[in-house]
VEXGU-502794 format. One record per residue: residue number from 1; residue in one letter; chain; y, z, x of N, C-alpha, C in turn. Coordinates in pm, 1 decimal, decimal comma, padded with zeros to 6 digits. Layout:
N
<drenke = NUM	lumgu = A	drenba = A	n.y = Y	n.z = Z	n.x = X	ca.y = Y	ca.z = Z	ca.x = X	c.y = Y	c.z = Z	c.x = X>
...
// end
This chain:
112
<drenke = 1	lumgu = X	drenba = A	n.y = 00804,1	n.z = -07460,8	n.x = 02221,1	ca.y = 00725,6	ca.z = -07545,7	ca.x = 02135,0	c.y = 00585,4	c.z = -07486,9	c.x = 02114,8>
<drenke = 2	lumgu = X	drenba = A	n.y = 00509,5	n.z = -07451,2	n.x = 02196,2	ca.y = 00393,3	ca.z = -07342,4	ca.x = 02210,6	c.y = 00383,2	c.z = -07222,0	c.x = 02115,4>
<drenke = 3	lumgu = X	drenba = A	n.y = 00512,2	n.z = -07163,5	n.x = 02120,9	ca.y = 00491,1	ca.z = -07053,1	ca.x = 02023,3	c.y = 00555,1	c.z = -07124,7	c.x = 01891,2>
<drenke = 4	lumgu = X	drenba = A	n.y = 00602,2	n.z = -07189,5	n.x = 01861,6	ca.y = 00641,2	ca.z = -07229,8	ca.x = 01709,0	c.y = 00479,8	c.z = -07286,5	c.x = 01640,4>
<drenke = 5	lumgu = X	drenba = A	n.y = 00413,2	n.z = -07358,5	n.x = 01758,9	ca.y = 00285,9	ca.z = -07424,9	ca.x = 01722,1	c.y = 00160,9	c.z = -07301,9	c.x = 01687,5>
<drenke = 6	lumgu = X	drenba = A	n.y = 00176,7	n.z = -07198,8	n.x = 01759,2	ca.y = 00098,5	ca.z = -07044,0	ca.x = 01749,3	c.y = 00113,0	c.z = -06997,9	c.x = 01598,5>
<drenke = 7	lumgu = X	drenba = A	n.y = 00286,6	n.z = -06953,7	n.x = 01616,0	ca.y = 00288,0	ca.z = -06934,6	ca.x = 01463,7	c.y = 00261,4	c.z = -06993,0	c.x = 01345,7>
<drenke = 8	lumgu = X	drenba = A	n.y = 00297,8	n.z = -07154,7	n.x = 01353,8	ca.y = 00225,1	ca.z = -07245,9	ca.x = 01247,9	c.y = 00121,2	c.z = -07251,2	c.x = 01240,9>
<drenke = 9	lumgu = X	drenba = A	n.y = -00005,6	n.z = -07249,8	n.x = 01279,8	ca.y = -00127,0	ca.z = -07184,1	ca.x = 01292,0	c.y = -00154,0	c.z = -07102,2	c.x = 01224,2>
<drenke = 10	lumgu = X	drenba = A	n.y = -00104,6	n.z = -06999,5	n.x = 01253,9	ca.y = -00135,9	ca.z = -06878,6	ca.x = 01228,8	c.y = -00076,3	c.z = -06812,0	c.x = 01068,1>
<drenke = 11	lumgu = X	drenba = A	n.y = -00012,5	n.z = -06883,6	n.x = 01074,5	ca.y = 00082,0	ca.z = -06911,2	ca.x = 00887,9	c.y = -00025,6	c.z = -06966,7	c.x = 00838,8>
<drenke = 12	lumgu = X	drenba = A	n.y = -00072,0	n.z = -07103,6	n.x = 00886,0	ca.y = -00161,6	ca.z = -07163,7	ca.x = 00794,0	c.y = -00322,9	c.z = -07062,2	c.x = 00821,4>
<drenke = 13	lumgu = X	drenba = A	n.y = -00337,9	n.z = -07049,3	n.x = 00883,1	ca.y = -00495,7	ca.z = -06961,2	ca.x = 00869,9	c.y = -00450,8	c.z = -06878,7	c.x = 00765,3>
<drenke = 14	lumgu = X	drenba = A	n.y = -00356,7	n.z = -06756,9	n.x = 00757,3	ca.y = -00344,0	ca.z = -06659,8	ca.x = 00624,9	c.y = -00313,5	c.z = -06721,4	c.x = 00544,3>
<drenke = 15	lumgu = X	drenba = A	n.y = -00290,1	n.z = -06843,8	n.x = 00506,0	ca.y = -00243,3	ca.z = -06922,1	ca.x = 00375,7	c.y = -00409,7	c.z = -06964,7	c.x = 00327,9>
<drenke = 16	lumgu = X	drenba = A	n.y = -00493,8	n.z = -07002,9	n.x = 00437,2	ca.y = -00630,1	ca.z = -07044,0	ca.x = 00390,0	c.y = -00664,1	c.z = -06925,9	c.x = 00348,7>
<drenke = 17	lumgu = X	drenba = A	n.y = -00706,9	n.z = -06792,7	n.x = 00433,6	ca.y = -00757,9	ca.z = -06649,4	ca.x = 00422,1	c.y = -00720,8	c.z = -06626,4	c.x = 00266,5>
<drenke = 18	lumgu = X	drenba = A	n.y = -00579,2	n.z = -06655,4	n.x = 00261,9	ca.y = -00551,4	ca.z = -06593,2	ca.x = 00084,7	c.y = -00584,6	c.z = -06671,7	c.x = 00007,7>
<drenke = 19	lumgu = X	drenba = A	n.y = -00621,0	n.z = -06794,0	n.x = 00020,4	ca.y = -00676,5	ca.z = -06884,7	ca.x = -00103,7	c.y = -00770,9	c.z = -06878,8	c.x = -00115,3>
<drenke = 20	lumgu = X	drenba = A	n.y = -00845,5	n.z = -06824,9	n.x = 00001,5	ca.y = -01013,2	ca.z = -06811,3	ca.x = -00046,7	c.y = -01032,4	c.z = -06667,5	c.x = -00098,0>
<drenke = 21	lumgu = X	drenba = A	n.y = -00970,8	n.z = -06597,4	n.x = -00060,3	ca.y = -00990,9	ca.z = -06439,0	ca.x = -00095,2	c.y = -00951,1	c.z = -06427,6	c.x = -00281,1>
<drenke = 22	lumgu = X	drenba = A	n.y = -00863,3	n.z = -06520,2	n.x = -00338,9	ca.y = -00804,4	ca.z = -06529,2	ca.x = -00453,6	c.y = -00885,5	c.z = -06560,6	c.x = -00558,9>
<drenke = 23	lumgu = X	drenba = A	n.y = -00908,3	n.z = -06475,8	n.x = -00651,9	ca.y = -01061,4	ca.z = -06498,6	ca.x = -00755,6	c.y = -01020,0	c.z = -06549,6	c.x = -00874,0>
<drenke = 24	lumgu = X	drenba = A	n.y = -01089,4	n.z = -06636,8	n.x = -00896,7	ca.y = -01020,5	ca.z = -06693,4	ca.x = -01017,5	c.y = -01106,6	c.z = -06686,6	c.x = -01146,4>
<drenke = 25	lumgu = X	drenba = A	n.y = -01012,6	n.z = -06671,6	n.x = -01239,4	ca.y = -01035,8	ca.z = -06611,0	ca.x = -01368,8	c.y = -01131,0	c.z = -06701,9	c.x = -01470,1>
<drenke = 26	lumgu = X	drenba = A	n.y = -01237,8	n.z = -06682,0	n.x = -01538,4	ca.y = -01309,8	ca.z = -06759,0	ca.x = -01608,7	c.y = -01219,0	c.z = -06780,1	c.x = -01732,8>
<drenke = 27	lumgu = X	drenba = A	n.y = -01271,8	n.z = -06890,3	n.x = -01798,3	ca.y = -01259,9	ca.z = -06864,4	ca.x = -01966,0	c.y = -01328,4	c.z = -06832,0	c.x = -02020,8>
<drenke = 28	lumgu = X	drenba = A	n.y = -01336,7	n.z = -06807,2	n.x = -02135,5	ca.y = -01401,8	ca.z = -06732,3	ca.x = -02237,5	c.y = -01537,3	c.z = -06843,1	c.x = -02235,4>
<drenke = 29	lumgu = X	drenba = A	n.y = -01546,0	n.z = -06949,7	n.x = -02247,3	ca.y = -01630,9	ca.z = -07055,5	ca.x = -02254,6	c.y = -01712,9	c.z = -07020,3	c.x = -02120,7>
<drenke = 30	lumgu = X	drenba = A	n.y = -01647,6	n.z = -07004,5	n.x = -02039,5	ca.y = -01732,9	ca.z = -06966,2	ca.x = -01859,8	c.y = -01782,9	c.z = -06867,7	c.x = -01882,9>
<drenke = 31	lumgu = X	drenba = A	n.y = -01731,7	n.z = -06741,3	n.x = -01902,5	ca.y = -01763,5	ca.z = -06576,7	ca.x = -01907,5	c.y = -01894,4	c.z = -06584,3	c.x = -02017,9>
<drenke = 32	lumgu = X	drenba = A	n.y = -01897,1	n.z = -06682,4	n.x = -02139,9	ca.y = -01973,8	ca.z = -06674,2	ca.x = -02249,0	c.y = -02131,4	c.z = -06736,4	c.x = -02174,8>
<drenke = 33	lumgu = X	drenba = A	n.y = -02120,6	n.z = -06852,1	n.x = -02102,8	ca.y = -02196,0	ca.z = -06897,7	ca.x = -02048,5	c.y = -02306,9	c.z = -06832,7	c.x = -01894,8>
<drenke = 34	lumgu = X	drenba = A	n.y = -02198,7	n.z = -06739,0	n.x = -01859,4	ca.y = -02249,7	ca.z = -06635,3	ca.x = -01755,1	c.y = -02336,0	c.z = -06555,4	c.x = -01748,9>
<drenke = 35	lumgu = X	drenba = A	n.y = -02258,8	n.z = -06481,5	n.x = -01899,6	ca.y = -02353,6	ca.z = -06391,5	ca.x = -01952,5	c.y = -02469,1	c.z = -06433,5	c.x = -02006,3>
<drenke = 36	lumgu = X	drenba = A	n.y = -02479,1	n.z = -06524,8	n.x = -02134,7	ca.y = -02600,7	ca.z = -06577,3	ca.x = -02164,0	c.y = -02720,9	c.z = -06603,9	c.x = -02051,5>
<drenke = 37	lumgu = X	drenba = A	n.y = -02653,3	n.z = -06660,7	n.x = -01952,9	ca.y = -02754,9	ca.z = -06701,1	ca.x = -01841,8	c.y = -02860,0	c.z = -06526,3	c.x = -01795,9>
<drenke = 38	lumgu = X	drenba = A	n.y = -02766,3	n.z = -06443,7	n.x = -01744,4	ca.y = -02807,0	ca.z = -06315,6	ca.x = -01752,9	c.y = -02895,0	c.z = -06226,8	c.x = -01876,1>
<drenke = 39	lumgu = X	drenba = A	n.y = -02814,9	n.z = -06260,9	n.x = -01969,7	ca.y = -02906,8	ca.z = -06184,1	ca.x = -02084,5	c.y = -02980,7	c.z = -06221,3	c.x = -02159,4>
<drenke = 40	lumgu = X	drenba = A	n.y = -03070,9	n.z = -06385,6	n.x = -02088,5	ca.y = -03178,3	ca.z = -06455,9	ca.x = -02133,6	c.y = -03265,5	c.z = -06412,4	c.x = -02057,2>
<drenke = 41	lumgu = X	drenba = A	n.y = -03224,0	n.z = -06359,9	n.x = -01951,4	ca.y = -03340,7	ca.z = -06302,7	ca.x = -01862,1	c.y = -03425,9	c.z = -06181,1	c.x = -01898,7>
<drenke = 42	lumgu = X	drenba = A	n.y = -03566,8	n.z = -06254,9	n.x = -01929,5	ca.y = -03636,3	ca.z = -06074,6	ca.x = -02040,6	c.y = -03646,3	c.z = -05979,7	c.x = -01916,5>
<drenke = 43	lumgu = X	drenba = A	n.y = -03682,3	n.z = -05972,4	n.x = -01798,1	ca.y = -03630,6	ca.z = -05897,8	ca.x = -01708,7	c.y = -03537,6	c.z = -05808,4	c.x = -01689,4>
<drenke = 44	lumgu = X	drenba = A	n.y = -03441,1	n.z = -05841,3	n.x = -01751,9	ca.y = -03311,4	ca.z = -05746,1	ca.x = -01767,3	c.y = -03332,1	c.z = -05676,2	c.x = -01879,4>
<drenke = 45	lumgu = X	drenba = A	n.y = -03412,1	n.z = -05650,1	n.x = -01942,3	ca.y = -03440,5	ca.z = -05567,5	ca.x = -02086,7	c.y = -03529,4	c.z = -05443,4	c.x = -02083,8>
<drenke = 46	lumgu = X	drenba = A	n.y = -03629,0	n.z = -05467,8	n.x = -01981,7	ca.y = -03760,8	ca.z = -05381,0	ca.x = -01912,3	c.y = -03758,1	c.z = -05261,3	c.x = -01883,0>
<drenke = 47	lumgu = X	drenba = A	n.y = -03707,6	n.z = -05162,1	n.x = -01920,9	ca.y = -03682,2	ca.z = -05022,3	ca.x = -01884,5	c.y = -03564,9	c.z = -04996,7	c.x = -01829,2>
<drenke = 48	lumgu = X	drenba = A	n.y = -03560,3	n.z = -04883,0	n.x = -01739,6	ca.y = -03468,7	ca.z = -04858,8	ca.x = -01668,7	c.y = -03435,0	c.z = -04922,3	c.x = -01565,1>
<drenke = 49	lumgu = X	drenba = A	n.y = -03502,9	n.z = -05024,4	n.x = -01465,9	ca.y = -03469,5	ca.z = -05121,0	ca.x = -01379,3	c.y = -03427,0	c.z = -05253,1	c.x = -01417,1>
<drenke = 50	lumgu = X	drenba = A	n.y = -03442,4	n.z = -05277,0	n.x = -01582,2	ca.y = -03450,5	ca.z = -05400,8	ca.x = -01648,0	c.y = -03262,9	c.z = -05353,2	c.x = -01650,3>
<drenke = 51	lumgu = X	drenba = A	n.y = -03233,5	n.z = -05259,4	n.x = -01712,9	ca.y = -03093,7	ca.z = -05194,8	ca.x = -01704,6	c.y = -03025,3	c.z = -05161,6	c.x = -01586,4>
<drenke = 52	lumgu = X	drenba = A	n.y = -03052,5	n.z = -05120,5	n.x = -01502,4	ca.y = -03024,1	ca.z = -05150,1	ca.x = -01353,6	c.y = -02955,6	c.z = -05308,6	c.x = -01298,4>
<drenke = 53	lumgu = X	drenba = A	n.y = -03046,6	n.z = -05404,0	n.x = -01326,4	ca.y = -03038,0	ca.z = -05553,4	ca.x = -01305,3	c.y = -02963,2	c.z = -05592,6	c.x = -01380,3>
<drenke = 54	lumgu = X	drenba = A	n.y = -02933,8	n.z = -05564,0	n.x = -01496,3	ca.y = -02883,8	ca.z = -05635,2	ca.x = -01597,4	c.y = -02701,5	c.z = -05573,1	c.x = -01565,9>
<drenke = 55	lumgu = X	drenba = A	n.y = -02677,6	n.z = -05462,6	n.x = -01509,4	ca.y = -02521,6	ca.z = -05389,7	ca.x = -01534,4	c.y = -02530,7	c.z = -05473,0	c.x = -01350,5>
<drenke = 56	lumgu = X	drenba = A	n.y = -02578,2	n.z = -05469,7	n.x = -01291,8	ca.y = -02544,3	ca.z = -05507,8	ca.x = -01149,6	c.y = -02528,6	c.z = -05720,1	c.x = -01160,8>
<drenke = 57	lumgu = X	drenba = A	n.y = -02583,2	n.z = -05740,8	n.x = -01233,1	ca.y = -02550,6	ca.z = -05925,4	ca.x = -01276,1	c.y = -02420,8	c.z = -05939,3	c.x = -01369,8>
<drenke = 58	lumgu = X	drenba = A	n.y = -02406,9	n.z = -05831,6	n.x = -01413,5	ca.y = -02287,6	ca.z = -05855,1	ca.x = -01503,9	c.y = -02160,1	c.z = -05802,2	c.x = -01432,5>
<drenke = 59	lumgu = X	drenba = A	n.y = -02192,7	n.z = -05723,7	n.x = -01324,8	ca.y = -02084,3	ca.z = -05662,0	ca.x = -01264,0	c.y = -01979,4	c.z = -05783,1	c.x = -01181,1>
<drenke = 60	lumgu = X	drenba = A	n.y = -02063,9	n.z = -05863,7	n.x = -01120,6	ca.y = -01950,6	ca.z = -05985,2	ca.x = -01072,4	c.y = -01871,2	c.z = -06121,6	c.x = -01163,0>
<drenke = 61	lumgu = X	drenba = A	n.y = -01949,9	n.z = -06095,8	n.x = -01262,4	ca.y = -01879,4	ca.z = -06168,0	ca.x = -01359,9	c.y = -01782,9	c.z = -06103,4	c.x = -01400,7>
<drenke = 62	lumgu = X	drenba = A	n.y = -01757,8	n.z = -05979,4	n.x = -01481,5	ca.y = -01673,4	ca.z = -05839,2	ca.x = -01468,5	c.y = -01537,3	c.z = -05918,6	c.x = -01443,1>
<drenke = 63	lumgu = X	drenba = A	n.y = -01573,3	n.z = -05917,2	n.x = -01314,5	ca.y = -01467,8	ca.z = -05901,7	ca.x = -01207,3	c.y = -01389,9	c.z = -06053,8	c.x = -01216,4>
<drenke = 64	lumgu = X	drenba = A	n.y = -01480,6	n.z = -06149,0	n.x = -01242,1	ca.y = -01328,8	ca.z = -06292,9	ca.x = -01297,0	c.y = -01334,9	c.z = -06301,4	c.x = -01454,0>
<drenke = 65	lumgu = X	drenba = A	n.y = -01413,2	n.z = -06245,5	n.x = -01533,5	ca.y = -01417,7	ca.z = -06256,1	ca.x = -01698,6	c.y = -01309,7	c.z = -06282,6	c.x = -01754,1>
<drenke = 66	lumgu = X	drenba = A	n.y = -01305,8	n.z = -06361,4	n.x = -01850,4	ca.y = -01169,5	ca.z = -06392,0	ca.x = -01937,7	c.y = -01149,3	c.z = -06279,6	c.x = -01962,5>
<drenke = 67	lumgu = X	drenba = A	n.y = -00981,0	n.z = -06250,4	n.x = -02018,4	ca.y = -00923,5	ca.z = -06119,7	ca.x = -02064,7	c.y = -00997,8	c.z = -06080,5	c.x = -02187,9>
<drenke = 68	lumgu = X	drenba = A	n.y = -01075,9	n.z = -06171,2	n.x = -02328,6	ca.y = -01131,3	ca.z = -06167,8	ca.x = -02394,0	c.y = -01225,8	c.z = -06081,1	c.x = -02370,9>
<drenke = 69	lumgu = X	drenba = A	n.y = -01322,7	n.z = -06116,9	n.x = -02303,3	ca.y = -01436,7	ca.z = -06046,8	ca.x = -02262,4	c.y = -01459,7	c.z = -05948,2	c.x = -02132,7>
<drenke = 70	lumgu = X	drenba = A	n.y = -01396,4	n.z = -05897,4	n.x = -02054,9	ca.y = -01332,9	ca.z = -05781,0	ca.x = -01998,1	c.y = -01394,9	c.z = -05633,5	c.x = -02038,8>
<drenke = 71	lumgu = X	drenba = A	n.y = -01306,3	n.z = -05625,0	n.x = -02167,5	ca.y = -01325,1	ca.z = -05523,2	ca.x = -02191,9	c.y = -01483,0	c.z = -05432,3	c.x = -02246,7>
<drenke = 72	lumgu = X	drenba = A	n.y = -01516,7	n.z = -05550,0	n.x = -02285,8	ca.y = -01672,2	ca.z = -05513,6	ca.x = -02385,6	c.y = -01769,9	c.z = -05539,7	c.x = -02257,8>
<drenke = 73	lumgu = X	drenba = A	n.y = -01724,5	n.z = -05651,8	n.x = -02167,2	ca.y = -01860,3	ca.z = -05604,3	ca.x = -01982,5	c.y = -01897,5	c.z = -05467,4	c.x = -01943,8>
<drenke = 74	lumgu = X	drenba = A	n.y = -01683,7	n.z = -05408,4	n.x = -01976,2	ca.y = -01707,8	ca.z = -05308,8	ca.x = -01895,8	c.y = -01771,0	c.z = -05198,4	c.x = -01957,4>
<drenke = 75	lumgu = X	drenba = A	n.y = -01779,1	n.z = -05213,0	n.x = -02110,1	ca.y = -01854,0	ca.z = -05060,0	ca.x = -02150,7	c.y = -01992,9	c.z = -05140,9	c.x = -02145,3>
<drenke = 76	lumgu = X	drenba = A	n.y = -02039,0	n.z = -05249,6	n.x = -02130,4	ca.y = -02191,5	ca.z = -05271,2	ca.x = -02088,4	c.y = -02207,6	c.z = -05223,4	c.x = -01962,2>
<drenke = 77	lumgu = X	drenba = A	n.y = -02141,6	n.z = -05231,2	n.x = -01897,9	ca.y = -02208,6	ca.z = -05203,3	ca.x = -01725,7	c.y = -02174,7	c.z = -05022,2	c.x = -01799,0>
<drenke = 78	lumgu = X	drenba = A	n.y = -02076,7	n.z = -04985,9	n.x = -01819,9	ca.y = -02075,0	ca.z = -04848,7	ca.x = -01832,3	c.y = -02202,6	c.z = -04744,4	c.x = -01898,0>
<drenke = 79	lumgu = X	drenba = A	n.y = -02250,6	n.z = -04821,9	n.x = -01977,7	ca.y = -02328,8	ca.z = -04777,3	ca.x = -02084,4	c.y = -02484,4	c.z = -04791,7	c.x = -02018,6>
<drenke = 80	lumgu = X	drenba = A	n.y = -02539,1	n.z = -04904,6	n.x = -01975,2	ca.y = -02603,6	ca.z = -04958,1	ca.x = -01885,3	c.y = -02648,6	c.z = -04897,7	c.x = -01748,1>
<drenke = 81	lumgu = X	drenba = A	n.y = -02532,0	n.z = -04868,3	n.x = -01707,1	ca.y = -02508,4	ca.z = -04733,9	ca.x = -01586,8	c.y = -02617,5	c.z = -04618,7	c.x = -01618,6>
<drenke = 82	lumgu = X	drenba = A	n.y = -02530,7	n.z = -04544,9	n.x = -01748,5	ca.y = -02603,2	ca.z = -04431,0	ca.x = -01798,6	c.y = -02752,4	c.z = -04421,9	c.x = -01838,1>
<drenke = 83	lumgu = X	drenba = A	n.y = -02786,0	n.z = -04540,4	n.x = -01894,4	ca.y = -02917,8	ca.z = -04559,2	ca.x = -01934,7	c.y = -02979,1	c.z = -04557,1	c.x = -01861,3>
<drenke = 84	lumgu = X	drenba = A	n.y = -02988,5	n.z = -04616,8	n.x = -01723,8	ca.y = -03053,9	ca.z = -04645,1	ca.x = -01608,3	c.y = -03089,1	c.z = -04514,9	c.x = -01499,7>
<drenke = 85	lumgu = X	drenba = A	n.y = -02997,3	n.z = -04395,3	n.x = -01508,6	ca.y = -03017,2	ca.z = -04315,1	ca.x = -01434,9	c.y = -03166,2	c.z = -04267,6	c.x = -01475,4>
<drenke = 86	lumgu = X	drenba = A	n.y = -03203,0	n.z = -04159,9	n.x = -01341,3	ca.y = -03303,4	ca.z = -04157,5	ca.x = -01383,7	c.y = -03331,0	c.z = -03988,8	c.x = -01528,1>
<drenke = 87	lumgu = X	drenba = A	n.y = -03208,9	n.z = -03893,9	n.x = -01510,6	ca.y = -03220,5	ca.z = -03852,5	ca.x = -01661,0	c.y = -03056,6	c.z = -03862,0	c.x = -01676,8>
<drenke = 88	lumgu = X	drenba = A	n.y = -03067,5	n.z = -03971,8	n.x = -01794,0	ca.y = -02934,1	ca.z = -03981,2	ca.x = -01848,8	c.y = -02898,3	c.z = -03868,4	c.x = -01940,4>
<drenke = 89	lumgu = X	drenba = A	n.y = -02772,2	n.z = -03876,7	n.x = -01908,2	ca.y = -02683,9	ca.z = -03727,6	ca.x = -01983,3	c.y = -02695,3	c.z = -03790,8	c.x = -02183,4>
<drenke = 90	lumgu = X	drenba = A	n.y = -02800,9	n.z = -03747,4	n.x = -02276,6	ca.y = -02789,0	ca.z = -03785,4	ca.x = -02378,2	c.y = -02653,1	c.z = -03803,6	c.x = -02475,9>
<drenke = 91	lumgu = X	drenba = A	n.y = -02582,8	n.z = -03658,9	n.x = -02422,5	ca.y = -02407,1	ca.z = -03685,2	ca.x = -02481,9	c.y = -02356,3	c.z = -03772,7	c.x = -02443,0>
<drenke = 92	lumgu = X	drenba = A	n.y = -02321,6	n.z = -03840,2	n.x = -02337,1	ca.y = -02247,2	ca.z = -03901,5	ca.x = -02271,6	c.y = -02355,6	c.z = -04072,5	c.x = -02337,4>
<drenke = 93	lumgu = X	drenba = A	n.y = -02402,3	n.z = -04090,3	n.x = -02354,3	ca.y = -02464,2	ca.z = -04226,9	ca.x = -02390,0	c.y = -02455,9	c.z = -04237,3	c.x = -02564,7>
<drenke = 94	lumgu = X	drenba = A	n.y = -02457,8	n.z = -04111,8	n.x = -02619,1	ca.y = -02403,6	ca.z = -04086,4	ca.x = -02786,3	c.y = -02279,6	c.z = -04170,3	c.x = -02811,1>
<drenke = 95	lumgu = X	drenba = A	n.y = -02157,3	n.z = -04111,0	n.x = -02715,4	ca.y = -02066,1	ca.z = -04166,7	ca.x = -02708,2	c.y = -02030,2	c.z = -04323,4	c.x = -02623,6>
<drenke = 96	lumgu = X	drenba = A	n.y = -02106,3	n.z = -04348,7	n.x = -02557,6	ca.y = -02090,0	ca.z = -04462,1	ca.x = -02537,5	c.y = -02161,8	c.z = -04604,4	c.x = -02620,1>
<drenke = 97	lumgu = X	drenba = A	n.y = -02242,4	n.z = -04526,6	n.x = -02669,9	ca.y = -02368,8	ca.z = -04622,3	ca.x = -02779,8	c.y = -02245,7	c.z = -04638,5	c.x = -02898,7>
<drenke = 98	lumgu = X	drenba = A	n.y = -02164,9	n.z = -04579,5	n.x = -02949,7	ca.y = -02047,2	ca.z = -04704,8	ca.x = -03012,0	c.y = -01935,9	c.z = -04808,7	c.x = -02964,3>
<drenke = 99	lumgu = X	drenba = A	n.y = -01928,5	n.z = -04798,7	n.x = -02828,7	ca.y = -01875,9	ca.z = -04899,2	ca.x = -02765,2	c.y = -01943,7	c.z = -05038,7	c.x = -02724,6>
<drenke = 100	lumgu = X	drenba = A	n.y = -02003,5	n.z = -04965,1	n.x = -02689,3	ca.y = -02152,1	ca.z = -05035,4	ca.x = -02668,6	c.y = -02175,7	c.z = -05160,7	c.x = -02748,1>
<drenke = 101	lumgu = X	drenba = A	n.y = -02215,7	n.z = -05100,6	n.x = -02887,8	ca.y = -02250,1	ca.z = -05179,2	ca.x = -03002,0	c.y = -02152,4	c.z = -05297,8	c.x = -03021,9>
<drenke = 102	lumgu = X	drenba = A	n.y = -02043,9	n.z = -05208,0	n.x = -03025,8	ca.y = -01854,1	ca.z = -05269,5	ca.x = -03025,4	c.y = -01861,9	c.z = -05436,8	c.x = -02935,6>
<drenke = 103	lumgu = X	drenba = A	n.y = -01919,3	n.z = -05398,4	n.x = -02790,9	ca.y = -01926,2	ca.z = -05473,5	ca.x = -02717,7	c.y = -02034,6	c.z = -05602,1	c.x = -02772,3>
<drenke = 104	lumgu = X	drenba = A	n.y = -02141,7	n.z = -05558,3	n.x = -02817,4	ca.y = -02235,7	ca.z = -05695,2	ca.x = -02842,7	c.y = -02167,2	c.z = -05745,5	c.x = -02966,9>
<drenke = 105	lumgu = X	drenba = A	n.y = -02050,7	n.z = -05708,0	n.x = -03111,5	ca.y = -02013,9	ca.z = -05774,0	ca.x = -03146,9	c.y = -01882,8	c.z = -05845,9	c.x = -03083,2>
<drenke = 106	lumgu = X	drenba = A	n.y = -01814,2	n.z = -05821,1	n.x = -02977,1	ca.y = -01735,4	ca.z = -05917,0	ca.x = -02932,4	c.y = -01833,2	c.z = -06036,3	c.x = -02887,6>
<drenke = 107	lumgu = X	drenba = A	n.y = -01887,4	n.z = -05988,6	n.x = -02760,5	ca.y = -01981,0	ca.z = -06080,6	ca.x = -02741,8	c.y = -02012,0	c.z = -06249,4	c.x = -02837,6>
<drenke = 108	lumgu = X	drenba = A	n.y = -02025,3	n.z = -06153,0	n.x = -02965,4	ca.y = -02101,3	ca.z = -06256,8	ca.x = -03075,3	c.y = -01958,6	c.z = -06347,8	c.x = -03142,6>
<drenke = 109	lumgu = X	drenba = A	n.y = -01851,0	n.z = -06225,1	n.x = -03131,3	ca.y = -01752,8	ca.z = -06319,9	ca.x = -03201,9	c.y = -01733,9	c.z = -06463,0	c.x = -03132,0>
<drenke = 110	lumgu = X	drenba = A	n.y = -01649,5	n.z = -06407,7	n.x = -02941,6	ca.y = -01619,4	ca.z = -06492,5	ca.x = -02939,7	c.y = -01768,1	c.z = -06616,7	c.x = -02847,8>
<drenke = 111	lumgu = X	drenba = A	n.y = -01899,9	n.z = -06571,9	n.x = -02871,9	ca.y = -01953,2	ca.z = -06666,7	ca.x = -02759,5	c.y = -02104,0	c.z = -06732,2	c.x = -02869,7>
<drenke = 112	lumgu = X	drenba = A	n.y = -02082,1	n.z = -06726,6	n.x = -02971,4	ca.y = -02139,7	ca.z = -06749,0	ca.x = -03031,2	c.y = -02123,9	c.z = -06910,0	c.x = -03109,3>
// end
């Protein structure tokens, strides 16, 4: 009876462990609201640390964002990345400055 009671325990602790570890996905309405909160901040605009702050606040949203908005975070943090170093590779931000752009009109489609 001892060890059936061990193992039930111990079933239920990894049943808690995985429900809290389990991230759950925004909607587009959440993800829209996230970001705004972030990219009202004139702080995040300020040079190269303003870009720094701004790809590192967006990075955990990223990570539960509706499938909608996913894709256009990630070339902000990507793009954002580059800008921020301290000498960004000018090719490499050429090409990302149309995704980029790409990204603030999703943005607008769907959170506007």
């Amino acid at each position: 009876m001892k060890k059936f009671a061990t193992v039930l325990f111990a079933a239920g602790l990894v049943a808690s462990a995985t429900a809290c570890s389990a991230s759950h996905q925004l909607s587009t309405a959440e993800t829209c609201e996230r970001i705004q909160s972030v990219v009202s901040n004139p702080a995040n605009s300020a040079g190269k640390t303003g870009m720094n702050r701004l790809a590192n606040q967006i990075r955990p949203i990223h990570a539960v964002a509706s499938d909608d908005l996913k894709p256009a975070l990630a070339s902000i943090i990507e793009y954002t990345d580059e800008q921020a170093k301290e000498t960004p590779d000018e090719a490499k931000l050429a090409e990302l400055q149309a995704d980029y752009e790409e990204a603030g009109s999703t943005y607008s489609e769907f959170c506007s």
